[in-house]
C-alpha positions as CSV (number, residue, x, y, z in Angstrom):
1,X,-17.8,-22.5,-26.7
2,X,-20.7,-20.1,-26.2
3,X,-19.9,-16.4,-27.2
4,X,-21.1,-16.2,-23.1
5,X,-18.5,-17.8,-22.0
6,X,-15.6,-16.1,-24.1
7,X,-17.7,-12.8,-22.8
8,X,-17.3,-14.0,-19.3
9,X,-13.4,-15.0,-19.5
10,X,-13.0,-11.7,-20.9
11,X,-14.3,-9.9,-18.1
12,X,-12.5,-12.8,-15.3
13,X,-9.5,-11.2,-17.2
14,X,-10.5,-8.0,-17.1
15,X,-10.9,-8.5,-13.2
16,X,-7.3,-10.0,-12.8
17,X,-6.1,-6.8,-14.6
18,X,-8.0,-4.4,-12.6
19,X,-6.3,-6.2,-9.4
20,X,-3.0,-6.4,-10.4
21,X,-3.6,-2.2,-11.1
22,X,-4.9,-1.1,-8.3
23,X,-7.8,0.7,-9.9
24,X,-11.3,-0.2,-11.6
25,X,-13.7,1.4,-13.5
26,X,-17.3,2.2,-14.0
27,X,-18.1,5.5,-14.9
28,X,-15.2,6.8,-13.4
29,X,-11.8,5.2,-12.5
30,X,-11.7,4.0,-8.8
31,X,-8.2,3.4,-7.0
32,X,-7.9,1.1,-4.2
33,X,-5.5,3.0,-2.0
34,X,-7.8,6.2,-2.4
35,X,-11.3,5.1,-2.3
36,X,-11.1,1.6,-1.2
37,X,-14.7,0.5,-0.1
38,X,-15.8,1.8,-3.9
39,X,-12.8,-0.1,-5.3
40,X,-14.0,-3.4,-3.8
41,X,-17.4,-3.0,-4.2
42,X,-16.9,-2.3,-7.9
43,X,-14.4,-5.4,-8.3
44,X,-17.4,-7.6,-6.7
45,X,-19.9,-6.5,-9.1
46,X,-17.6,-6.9,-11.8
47,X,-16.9,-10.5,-10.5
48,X,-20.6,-11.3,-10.2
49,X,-21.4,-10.3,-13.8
50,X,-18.3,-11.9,-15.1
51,X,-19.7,-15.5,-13.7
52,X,-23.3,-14.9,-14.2
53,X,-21.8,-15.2,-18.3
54,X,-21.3,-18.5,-17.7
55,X,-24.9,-19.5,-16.5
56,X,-26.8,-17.5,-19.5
């Protein structure tokens, strides 16, 4: 298994967490019940880079 893909089940983990929580971070920490379009937008990107590890 490419170190990729462990990188990428990592972050599909990381993800899960994040929405189990209720809050995400970036810079910052982001909660979904107080800032919510950040919250999603943030747990899209971090979706979207967790995949694109498996097409490296």
């Amino acid at each position: 298994m490419a170190w990729t893909s462990i990188l990428g089940i990592a972050l599909l983990l990381w993800v899960a967490w994040d929405l189990y929580a209720g809050s995400v971070w970036l810079h910052r920490e982001y909660f979904r019940n107080q800032d919510p379009w950040s919250y999603w937008i943030l747990i899209l990107v971090w979706i979207l880079v967790a995949v694109s590890c498996f097409y490296w």
